[in-house]
PyMOL commands that place a pseudoatom at each C-alpha (Angstrom):
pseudoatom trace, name=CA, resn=UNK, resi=1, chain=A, elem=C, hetatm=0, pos=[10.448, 155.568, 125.507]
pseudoatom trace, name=CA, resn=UNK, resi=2, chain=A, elem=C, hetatm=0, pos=[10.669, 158.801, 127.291]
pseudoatom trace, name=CA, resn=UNK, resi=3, chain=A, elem=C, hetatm=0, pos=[14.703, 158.692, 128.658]
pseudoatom trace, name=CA, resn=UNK, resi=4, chain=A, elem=C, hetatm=0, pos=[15.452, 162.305, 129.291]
pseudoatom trace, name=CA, resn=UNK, resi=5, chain=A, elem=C, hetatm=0, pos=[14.631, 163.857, 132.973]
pseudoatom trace, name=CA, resn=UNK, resi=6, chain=A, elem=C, hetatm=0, pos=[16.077, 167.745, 133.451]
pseudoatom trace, name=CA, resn=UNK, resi=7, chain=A, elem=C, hetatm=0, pos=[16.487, 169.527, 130.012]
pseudoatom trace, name=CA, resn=UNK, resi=8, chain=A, elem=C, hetatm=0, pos=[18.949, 172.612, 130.246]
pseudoatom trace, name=CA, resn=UNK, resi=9, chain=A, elem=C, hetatm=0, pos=[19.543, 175.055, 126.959]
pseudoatom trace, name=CA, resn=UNK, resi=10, chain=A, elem=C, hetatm=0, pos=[22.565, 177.241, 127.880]
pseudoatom trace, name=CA, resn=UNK, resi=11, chain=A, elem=C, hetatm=0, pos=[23.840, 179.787, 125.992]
pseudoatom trace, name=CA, resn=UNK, resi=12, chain=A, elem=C, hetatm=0, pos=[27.891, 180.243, 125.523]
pseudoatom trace, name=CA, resn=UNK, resi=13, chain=A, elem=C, hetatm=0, pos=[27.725, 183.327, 128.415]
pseudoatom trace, name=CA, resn=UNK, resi=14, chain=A, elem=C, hetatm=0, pos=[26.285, 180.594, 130.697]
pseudoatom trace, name=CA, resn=UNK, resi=15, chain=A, elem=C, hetatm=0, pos=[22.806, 181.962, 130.873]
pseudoatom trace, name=CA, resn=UNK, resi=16, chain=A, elem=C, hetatm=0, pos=[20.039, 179.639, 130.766]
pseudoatom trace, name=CA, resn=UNK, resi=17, chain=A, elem=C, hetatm=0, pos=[17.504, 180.151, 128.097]
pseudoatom trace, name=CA, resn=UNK, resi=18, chain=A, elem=C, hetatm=0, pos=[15.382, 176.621, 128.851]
pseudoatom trace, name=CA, resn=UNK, resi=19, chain=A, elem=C, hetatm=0, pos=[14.704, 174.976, 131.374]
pseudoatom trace, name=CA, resn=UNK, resi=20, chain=A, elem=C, hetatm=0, pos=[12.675, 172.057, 131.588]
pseudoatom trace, name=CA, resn=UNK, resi=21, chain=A, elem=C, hetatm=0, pos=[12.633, 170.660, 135.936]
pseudoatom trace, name=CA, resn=UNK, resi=22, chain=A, elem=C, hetatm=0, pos=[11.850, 166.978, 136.127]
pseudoatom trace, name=CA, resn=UNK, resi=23, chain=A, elem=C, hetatm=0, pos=[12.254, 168.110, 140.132]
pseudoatom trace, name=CA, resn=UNK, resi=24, chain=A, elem=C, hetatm=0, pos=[13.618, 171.139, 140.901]
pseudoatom trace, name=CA, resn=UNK, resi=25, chain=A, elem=C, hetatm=0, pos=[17.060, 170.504, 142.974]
pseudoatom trace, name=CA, resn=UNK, resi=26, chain=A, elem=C, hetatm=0, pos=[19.131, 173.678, 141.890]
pseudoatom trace, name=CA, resn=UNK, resi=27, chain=A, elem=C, hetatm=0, pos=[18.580, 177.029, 140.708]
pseudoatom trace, name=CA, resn=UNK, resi=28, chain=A, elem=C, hetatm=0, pos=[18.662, 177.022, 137.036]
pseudoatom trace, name=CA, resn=UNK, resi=29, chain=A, elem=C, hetatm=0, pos=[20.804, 180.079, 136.375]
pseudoatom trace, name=CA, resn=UNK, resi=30, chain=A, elem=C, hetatm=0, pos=[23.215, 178.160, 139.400]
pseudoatom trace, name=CA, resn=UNK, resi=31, chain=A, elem=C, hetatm=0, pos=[23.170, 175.210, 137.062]
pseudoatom trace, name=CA, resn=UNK, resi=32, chain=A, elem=C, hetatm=0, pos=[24.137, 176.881, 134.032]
pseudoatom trace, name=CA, resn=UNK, resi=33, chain=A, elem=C, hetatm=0, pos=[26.878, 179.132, 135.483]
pseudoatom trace, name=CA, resn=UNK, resi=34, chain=A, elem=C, hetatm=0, pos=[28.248, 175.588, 136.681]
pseudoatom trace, name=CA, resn=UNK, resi=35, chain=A, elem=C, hetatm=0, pos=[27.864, 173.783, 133.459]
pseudoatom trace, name=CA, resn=UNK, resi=36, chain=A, elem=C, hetatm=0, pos=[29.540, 176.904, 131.628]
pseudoatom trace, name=CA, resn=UNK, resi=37, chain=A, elem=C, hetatm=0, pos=[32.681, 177.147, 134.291]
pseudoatom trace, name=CA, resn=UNK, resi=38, chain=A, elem=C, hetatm=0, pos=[32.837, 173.139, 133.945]
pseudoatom trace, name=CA, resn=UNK, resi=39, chain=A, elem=C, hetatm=0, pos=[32.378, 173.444, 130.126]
pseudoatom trace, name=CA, resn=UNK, resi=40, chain=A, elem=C, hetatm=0, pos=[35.348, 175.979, 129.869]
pseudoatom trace, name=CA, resn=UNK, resi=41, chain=A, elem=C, hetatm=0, pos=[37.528, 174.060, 132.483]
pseudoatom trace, name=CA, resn=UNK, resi=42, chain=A, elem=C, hetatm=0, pos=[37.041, 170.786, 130.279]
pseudoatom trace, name=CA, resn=UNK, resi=43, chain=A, elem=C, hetatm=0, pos=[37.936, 172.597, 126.918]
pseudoatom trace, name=CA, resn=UNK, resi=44, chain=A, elem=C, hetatm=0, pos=[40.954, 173.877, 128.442]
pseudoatom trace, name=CA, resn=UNK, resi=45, chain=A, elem=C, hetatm=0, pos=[41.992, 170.259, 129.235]
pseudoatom trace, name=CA, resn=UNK, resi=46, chain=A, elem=C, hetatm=0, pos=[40.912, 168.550, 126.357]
pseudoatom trace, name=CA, resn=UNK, resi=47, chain=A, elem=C, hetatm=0, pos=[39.268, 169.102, 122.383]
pseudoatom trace, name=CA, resn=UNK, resi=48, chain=A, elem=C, hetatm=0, pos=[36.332, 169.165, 122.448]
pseudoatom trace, name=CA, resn=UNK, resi=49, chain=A, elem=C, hetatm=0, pos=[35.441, 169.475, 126.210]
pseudoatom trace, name=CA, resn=UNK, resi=50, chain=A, elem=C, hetatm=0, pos=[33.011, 167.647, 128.317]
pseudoatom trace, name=CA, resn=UNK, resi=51, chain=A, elem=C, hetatm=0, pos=[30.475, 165.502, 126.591]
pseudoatom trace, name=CA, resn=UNK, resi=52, chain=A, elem=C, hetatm=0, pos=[28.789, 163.691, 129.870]
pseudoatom trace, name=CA, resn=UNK, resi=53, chain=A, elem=C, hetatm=0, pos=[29.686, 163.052, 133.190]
pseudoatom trace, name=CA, resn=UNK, resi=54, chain=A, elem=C, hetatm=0, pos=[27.611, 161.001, 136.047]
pseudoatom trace, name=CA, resn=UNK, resi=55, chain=A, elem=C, hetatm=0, pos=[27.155, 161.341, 139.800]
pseudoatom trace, name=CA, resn=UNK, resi=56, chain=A, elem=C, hetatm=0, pos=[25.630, 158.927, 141.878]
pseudoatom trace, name=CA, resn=UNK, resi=57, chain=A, elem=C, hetatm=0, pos=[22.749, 156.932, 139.710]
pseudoatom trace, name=CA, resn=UNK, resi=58, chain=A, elem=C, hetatm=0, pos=[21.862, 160.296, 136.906]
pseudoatom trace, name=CA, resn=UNK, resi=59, chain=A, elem=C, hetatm=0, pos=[24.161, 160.728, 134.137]
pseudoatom trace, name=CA, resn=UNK, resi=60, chain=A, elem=C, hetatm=0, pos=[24.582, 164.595, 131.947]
pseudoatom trace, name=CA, resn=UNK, resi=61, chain=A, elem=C, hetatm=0, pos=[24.809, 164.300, 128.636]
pseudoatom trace, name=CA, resn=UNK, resi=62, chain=A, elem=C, hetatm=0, pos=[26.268, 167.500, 126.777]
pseudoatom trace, name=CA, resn=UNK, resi=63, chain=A, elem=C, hetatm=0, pos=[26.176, 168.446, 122.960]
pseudoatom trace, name=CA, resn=UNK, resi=64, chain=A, elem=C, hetatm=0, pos=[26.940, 171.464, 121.954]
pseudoatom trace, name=CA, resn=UNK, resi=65, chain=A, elem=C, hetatm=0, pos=[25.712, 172.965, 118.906]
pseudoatom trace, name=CA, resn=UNK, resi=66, chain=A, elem=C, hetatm=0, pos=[25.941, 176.897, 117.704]
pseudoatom trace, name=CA, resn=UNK, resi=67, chain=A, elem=C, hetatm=0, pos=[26.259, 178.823, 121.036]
pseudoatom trace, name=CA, resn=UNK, resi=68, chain=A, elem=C, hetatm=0, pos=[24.581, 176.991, 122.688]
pseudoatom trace, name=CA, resn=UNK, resi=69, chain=A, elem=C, hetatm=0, pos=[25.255, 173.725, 125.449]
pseudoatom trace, name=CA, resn=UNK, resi=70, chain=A, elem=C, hetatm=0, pos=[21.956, 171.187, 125.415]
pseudoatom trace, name=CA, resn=UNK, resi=71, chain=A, elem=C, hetatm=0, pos=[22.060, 169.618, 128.746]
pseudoatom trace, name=CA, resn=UNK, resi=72, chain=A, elem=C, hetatm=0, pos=[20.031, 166.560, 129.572]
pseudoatom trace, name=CA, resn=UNK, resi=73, chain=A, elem=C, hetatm=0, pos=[19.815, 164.032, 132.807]
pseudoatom trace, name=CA, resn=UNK, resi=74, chain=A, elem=C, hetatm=0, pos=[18.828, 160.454, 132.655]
pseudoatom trace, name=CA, resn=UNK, resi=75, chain=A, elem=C, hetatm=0, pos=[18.902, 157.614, 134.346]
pseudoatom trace, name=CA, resn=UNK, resi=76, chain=A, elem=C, hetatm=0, pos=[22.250, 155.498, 134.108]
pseudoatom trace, name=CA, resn=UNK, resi=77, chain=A, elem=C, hetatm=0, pos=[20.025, 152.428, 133.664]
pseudoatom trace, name=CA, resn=UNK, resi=78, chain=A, elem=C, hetatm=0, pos=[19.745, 153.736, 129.635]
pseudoatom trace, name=CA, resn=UNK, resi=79, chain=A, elem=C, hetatm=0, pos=[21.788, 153.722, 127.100]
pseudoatom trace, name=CA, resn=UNK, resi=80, chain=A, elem=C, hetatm=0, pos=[24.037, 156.681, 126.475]
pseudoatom trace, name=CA, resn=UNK, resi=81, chain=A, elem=C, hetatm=0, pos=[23.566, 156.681, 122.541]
pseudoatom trace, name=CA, resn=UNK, resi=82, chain=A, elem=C, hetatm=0, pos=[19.389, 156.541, 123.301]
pseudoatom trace, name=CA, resn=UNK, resi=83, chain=A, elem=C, hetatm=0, pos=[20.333, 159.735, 125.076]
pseudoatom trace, name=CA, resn=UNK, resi=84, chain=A, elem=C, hetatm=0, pos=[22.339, 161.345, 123.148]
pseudoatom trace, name=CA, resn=UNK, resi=85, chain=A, elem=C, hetatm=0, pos=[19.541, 160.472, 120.048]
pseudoatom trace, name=CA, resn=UNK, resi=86, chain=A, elem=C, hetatm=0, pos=[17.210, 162.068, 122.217]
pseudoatom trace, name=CA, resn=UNK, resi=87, chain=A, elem=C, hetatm=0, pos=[19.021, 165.255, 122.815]
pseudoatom trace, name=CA, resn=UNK, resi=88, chain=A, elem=C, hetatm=0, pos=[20.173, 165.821, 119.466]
pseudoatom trace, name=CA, resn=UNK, resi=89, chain=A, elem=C, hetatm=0, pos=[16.185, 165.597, 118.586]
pseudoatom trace, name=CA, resn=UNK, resi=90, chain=A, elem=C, hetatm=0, pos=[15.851, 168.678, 120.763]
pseudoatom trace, name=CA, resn=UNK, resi=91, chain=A, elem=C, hetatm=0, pos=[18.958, 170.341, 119.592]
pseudoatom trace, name=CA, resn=UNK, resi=92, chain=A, elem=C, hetatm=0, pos=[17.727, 170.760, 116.419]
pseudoatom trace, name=CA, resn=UNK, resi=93, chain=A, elem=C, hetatm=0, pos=[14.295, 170.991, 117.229]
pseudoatom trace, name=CA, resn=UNK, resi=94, chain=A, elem=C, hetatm=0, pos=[15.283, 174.068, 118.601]
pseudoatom trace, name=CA, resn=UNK, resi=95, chain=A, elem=C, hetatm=0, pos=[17.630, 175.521, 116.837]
pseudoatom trace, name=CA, resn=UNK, resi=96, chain=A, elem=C, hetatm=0, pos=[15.026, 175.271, 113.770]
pseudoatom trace, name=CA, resn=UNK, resi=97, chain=A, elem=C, hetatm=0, pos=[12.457, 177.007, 116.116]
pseudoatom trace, name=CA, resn=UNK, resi=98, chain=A, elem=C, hetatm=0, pos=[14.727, 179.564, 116.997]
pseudoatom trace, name=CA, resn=UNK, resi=99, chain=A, elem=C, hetatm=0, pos=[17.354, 180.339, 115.179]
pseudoatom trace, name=CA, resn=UNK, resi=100, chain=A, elem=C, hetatm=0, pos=[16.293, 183.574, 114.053]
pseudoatom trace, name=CA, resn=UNK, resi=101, chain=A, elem=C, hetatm=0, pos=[15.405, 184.770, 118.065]
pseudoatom trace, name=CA, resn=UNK, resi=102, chain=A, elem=C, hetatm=0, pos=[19.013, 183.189, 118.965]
pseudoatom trace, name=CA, resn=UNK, resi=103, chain=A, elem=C, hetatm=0, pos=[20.991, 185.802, 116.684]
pseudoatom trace, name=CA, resn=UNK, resi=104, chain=A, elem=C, hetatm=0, pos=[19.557, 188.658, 118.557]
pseudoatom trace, name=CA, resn=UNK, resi=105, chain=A, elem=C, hetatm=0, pos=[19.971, 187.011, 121.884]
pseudoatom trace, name=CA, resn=UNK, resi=106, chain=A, elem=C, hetatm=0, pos=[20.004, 189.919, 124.369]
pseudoatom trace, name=CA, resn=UNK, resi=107, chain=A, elem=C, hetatm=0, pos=[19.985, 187.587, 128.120]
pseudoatom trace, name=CA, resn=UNK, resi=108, chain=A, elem=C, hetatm=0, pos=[16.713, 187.149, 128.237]
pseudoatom trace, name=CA, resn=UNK, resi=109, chain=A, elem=C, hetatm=0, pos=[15.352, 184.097, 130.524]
pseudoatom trace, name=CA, resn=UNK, resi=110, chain=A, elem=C, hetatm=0, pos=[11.797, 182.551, 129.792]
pseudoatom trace, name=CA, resn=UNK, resi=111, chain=A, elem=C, hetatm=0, pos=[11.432, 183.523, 126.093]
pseudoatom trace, name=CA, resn=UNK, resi=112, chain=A, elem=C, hetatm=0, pos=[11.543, 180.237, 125.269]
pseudoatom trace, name=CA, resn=UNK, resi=113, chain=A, elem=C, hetatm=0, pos=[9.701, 178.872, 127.607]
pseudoatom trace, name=CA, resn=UNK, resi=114, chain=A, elem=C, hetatm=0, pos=[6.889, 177.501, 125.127]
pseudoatom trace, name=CA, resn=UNK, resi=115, chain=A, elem=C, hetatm=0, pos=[9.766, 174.758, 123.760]
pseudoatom trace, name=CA, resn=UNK, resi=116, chain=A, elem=C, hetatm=0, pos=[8.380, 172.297, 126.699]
pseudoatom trace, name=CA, resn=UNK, resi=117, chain=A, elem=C, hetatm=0, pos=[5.154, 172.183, 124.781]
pseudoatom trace, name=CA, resn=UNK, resi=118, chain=A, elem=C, hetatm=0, pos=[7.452, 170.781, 121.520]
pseudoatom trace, name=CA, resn=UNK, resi=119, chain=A, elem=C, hetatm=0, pos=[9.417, 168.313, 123.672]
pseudoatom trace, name=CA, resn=UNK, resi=120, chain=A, elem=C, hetatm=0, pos=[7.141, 166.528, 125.718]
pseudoatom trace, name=CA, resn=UNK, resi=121, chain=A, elem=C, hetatm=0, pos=[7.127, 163.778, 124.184]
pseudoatom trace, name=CA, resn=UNK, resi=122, chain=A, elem=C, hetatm=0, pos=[11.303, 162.882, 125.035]
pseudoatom trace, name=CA, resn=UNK, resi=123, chain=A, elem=C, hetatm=0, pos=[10.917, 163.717, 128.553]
pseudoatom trace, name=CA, resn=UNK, resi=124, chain=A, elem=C, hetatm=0, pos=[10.315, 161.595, 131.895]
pseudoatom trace, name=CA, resn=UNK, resi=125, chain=A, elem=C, hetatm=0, pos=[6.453, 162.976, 133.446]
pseudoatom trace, name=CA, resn=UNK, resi=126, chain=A, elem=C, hetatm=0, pos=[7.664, 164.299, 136.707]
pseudoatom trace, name=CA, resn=UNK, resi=127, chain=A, elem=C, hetatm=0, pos=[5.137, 162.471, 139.635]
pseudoatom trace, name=CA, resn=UNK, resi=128, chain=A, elem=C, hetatm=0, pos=[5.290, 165.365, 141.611]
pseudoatom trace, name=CA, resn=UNK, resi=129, chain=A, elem=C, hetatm=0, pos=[2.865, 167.561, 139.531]
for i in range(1, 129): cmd.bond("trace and resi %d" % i, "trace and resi %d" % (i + 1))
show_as sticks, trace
zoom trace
């Protein structure tokens, strides 16, 4: 069952280095410059920081792994250890990928953009396209 909507790789500087829209609602670089300042705010309170937080009917889910945040959105109508199997798929999907690209890291946006292809299968097929 496909669970996970918007898919969001961040590295730690806050730069997003995947993106995956279910619908586009927010700029992704916006996004991950939020998720970073919300990440850091949430450490500061608390070990370990934020690992998901909901508004209205779409829950985040957050793991971190490496330097990296994995962001996901799902419906609140699944459960949030389905999603958080789901995410951890991708996590180490690709971290196996692209670990080697990842140590050289240099801010690029898009050079991952062929993950989608690898993770189609865990994601919710957007009606709009």
């Amino acid at each position: 069952m496909k669970v996970l909507q918007d898919v969001w790789i961040l590295h730690k500087s806050g730069i997003v280095v995947f993106h995956r829209p279910f619908k586009e609602s927010v700029a992704p670089q916006l996004f991950g410059a939020m998720m970073s300042a919300l990440n850091s705010f949430s450490e500061q309170l608390a070990d370990g920081g934020l690992s998901n937080f909901e508004l209205n009917n779409m829950r985040f889910t957050i793991i971190k792994k490496s330097d990296l945040l994995f962001v996901a959105n799902s419906s609140k109508q699944f459960n949030q250890k389905q999603v958080n199997r789901e995410l951890v798929k991708i996590s180490k999907k690709f971290l196996k990928l692209h670990s080697k690209e990842l140590e050289n890291y240099q801010g690029q946006t898009g050079a991952f953009s062929q993950f989608v292809e690898k993770i189609e299968d865990a994601l919710e097929d957007n009606p709009e396209q």
